[in-house]
N, C-alpha and C positions, 0 to 999 in steps of 0.2 A: 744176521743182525743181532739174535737174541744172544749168539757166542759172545760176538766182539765185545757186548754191550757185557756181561758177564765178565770178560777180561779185563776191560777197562774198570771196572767195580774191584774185581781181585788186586789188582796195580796199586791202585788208590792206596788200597786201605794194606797194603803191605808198604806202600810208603809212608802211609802215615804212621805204623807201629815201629818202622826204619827212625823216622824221623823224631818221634813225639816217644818220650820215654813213659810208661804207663803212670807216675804220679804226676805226669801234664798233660794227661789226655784232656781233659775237661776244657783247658785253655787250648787247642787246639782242635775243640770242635768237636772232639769223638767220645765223650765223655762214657758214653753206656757201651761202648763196644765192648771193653772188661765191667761183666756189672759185680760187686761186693755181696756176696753172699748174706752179708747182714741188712741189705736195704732190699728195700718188697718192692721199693721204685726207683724209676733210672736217676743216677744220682743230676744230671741239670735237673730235676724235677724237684730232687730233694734238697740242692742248694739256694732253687729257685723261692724255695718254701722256707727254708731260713732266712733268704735275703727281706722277705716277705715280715717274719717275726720282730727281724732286727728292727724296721721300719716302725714296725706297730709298738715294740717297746718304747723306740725314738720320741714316737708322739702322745703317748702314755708322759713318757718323763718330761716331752713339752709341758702337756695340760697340767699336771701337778708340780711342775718350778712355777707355773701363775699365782700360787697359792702359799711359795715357802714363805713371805713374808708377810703375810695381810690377814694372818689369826692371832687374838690377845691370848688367845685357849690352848695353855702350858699342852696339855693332854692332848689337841688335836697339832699342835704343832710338830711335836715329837711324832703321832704318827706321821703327818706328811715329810719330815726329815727322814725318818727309818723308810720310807718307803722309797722314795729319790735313791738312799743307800741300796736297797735290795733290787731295784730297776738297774742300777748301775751293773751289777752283780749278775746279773738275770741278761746282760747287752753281753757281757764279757764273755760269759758261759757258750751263748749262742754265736758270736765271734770264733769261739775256740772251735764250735763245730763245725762250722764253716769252711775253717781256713783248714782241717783237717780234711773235712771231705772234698776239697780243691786239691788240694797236694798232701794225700795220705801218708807221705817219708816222713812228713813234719809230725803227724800224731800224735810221737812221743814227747814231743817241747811241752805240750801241753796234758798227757793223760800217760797212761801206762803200754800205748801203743794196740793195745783190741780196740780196735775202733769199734765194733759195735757195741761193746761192754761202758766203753765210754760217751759215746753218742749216749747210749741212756742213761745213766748217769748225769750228765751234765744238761739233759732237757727236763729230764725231772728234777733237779734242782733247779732252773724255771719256774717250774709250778708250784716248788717247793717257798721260794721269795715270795711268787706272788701270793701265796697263802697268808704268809707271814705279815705281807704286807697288809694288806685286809684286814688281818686279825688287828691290827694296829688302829683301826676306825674303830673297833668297838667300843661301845659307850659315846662316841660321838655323832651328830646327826647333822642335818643340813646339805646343799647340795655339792658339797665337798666330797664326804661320802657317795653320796650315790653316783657322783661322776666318775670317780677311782675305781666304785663297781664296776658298773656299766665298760669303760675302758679294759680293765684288765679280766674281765669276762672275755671278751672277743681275743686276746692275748693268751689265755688258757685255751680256749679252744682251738688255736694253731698250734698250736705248741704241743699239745696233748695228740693230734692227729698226728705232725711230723714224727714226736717221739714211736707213735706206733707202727710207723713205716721201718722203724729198726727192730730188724728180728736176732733173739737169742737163742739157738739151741736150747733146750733142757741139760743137756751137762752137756756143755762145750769149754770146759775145763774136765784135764783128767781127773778120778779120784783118786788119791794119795793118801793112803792115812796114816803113813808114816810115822818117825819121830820131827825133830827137832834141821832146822837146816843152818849152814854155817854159812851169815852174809861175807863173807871174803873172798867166798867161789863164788860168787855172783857177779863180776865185770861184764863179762856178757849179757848182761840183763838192761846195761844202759843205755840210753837215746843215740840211735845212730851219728846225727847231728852233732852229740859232745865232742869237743875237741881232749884230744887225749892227755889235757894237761889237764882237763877241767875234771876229767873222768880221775884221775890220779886226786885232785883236791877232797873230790868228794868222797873216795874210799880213807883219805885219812881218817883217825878216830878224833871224833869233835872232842876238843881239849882247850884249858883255860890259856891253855900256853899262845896259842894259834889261834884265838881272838883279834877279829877283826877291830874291834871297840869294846873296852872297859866301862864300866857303871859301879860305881862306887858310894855308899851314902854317904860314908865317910871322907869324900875328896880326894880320894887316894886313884883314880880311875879319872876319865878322860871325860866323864859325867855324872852327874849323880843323878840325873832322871833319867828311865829310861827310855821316856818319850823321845826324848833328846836325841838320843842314840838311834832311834828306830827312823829320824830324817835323815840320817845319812846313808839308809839304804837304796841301792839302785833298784830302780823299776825293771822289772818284768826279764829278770839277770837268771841266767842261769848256772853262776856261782853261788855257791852256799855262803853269806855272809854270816858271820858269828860275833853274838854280845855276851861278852861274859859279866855276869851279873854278882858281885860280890857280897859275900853275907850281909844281911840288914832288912829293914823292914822298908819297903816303898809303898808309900802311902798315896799314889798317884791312878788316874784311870787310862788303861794301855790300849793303843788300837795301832794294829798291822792293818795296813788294807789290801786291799784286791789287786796293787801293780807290785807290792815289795814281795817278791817271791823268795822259796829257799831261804827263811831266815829261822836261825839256828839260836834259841836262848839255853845260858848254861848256867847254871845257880853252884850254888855250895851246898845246896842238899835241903832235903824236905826240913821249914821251919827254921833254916838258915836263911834263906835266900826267901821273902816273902813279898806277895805284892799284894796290897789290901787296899779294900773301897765296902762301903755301905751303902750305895744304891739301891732303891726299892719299888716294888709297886706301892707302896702306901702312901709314899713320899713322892708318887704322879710320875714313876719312871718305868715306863712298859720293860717287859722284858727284855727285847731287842736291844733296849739302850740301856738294862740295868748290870750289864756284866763291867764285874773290875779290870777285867782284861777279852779284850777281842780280837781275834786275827779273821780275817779273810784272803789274807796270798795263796797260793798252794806251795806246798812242800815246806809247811811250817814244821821246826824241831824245836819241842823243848825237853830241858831232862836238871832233876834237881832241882826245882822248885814249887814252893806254896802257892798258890790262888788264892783267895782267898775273898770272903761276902761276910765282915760282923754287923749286917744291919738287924741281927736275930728272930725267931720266930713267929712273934707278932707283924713284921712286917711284910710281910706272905713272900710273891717271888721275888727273891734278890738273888743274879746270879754271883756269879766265882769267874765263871770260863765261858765262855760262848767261843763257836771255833766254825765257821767254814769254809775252813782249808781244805781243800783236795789235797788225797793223797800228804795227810800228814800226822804225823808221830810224835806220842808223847810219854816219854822215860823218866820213873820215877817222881814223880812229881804229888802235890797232893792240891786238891780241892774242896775244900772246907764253908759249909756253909748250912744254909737249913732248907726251905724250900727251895726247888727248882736251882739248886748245887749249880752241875755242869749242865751245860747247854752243847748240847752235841747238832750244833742245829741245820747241815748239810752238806752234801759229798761225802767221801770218803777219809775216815781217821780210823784210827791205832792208836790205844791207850798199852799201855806194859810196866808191871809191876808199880801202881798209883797206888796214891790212900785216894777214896770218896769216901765222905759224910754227907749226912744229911737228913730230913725227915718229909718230907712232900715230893714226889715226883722228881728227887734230888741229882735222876740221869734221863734227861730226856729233850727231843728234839727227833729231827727226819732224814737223822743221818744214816749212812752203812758205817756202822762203827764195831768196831771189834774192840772185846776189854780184854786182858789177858796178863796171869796171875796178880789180878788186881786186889785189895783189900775196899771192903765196899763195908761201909759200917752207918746205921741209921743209929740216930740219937731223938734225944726228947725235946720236942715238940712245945705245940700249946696243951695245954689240958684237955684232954678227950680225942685229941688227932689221932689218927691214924698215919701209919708210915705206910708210905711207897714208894719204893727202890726206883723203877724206871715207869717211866711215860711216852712210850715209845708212840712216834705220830703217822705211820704211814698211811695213806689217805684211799686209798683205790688198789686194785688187784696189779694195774702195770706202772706201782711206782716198785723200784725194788729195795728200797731202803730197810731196817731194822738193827737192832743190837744184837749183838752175839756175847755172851760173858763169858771165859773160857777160863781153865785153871786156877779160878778163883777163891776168894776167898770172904765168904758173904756173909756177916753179922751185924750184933746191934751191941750197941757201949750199956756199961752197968746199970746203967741208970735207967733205960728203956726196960731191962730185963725186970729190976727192981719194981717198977711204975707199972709192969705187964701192960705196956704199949702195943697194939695191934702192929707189926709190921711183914706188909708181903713183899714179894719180889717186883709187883708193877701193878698197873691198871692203863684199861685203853683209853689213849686221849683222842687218838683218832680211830674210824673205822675199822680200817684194816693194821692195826696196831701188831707189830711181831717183835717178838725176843724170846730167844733162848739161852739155857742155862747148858752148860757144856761140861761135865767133868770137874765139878767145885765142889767145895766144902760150902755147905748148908747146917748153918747154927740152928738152934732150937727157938732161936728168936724169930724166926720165921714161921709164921702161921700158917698151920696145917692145910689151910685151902689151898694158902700158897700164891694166888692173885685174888685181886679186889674189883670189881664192878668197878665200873664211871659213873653210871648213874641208869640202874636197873638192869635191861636187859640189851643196852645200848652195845653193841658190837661183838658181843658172846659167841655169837655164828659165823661173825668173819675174822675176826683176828686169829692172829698164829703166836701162842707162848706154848713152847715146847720145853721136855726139860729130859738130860741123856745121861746116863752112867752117873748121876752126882752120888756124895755121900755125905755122912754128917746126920745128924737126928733132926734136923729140920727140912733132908731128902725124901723123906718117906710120903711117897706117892697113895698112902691109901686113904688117907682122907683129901687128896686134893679137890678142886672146883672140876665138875660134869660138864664143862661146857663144850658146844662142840669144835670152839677152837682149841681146846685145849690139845696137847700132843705128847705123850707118854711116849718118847721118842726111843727104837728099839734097833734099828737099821744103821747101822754104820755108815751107810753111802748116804742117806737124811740128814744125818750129822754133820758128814761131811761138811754139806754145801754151806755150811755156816762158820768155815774154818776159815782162815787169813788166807789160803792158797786161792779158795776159791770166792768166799764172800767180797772180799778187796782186790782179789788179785794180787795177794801183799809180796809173792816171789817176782814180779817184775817193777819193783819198785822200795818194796821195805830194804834190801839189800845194801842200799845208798845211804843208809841212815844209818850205818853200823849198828843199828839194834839188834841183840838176840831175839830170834821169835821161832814159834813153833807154829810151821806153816801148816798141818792137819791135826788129828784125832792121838792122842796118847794110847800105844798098844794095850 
């Protein structure tokens, strides 16, 4: 009886792997029979716990749409709109995980195809929103606030448990620390799913010729805003659609959101092609809502244009750029501004050959962002400010986010030199705050410590700022800051892990972007 009963179990379940191809096992019942190396739980358990989150965020964005219209209080309105925003963002994220871990073929539609690499990633950018969004009540009080707490309290703490049911190797990418790689051998790197017409569109070289839709100030172009142009992009496409943006100053506030995916902006070059706004915290506009330009799709491109924030120094954060795109790139372009510049503020980007400016915490957010042969230039301030380069916000040991600045190229305009303006390469805004410095030229306008406290001895023990092979007379490691974050970085395979092949993943994805990039360490 125990044979038969043994065979008839053997039968079964060779029919069912006959029958059920293994990215439909789940709907057909057998979901854990093949378990994914990267989940510590059987995946019904793990989709069953996202179905769970989606639910909770659902009713999170119920309780706080009761409240979008019924405040006189500019300041708390805007946080309960940013926050509606980053809920939405934080549904979609957790969507993507889902329908990945349902039918893992699909993966690539939505990330670079590791799924475990990507599962965290996009659940910590969850926690990532909901921080942000929180941060958005400060200064506000009443039981607006405390209910927002209260909700996405319990919303963190699924969310943080799920994420840590995904396991990563310690190097589960090779080390490479090669030269430089050439995207045009990369066709194989794309989404199975592409059809091969599509996959042909996107290895073109993004060119003004092959514009999908013209912008023109001048009227010469199919619009002169480029608001205008960004509604006729399709949702959630996985065509690259392209605006080419013709020289001129727009004076307008840009937002991509989270369904226009793949959209490609082309300028005529830093300072030609400009898009300008003075939005401020002074002027009661939190950061979230203070940038001139905002994308949230994934697989945003841009290359050849200004950003731009002249609301000037006195009016503390006014961004340039806020960006969280997954998975997107940004060539030659420049971001100009004073405090809190670029908002790098979550998932995955690639910056490559930019100008930044700035003087306050002028790159910072809780992204994994990689900069590379960037020009990074701090300028003067208010009187007596101190500059700092980046504000990097990672929060906890299993978020994996921080900056990497690679091939760079890092000073300060004459006028700081002149004024002998303190400026360092960062300070911790959060906890476990990390950035390193890669292989760059280091001005003398860089302060021998080299980083600056937050505020005493707040996160000194946990953060990671490292700094590897630089040069330049503002490289010299013997007067830096003792703290025991700090990392006089000496190990090529350390370095490594903060290089585009492996910090982004950027060879299963940059490729598509025609950008040149150097996917490890310079020999």
């Amino acid at each position: 009886m125990t044979i038969m009963a043994s065979c008839v179990e053997f039968f079964f379940w060779l029919l069912m792997i006959l029958l059920c191809p293994w990215s439909h096992l789940l709907s057909c019942g057998s979901s854990d029979l093949f378990q994914p190396d990267y989940l510590m739980v059987p995946v019904s358990e793990f989709s069953s716990s996202l179905e769970a989150a989606i639910n909770a965020i659902q009713n999170v964005t119920s309780t706080v749409s009761q409240f979008s219209h019924v405040s006189n209080d500019f300041h708390l309105s805007n946080a309960i709109s940013d926050c509606l925003e980053l809920l939405d963002l934080s549904a979609e994220l957790l969507d993507w995980t889902l329908s990945a871990s349902l039918k893992p073929d699909d993966g690539t539609r939505y990330g670079t195809g590791d799924l475990g690499f990507d599962f965290r990633t996009w659940l910590n950018g969850v926690l990532v929103n909901e921080d942000t969004c929180l941060e958005g009540f400060d200064g506000t009080s009443g039981t607006i606030k405390s209910l927002v707490e209260e909700r996405l309290s319990q919303v963190t703490s699924l969310v943080t448990s799920i994420r840590d049911t995904v396991h990563l190797p310690p190097d589960s990418m090779p080390i490479d620390i090669g030269g430089g790689r050439n995207p045009t051998n990369h066709e194989q790197t794309f989404p199975s799913w592409l059809k091969h017409e599509e996959k042909k569109l996107l290895l073109q070289p993004l060119d003004k010729g092959s514009a999908d839709v013209v912008v023109a100030a001048d009227g010469t172009g199919n619009f002169t805003k480029i608001s205008d142009a960004i509604k006729l992009v399709p949702e959630r496409s996985s065509k690259r659609f392209v605006i080419y943006i013709k020289r001129g100053v727009y004076q307008e506030y840009v937002e991509i959101d989270n369904k226009k995916w793949n959209v490609a902006l082309i300028g005529d070059g830093i300072d030609a092609t400009v898009i300008t706004g003075n939005r401020n915290a002074a002027d009661g506009f939190k950061s979230y809502k203070s940038g001139t330009f905002r994308v949230k799709g994934r697989g945003f491109i841009a290359r050849d244009i200004t950003f731009q924030n002249t609301a000037g120094p006195q009016k503390a954060q006014a961004i340039a750029f806020l960006s969280d795109s997954d998975l997107s790139a940004i060539y030659r372009c420049a971001f100009r501004g004073y405090q809190d510049t670029l908002y790098a503020h979550n998932l995955r980007q690639f910056y490559k050959s930019c100008l930044i400016t700035g003087t306050v915490d002028f790159i910072f957010g809780r992204s994994t962002a990689v900069f590379q042969s960037c020009q990074i230039r701090a300028r003067k301030g208010l009187p007596q400010q101190k500059n700092a380069i980046t504000a990097q916000g990672r929060k906890e040991p299993g978020d994996g986010s921080g900056f990497s600045i690679q091939f760079s190229h890092i000073s300060a305009e004459p006028d700081v030199t002149a004024a002998n303006i303190e400026t360092y390469l960062g300070r911790p805004w959060k906890l476990y705050s990390r950035t390193v410095i890669l292989q760059s030229y280091i001005s003398s306008a860089i302060h021998p410590k080299g980083w600056l406290p937050w505020n005493g001895s707040f996160a000194l023990d946990t953060l990671y700022y490292g700094e590897y092979m630089n040069f330049g007379p503002g490289a010299r490691l013997d007067n830096r800051v003792n703290w025991p974050g700090f990392h006089e970085i000496q190990d090529p395979s350390v370095a490594n892990k903060f290089t585009v092949a492996k910090f982004i993943l950027g060879d299963s994805w940059l490729p598509s972007t025609g950008i040149q990039y150097t996917d490890g360490l310079q020999a």
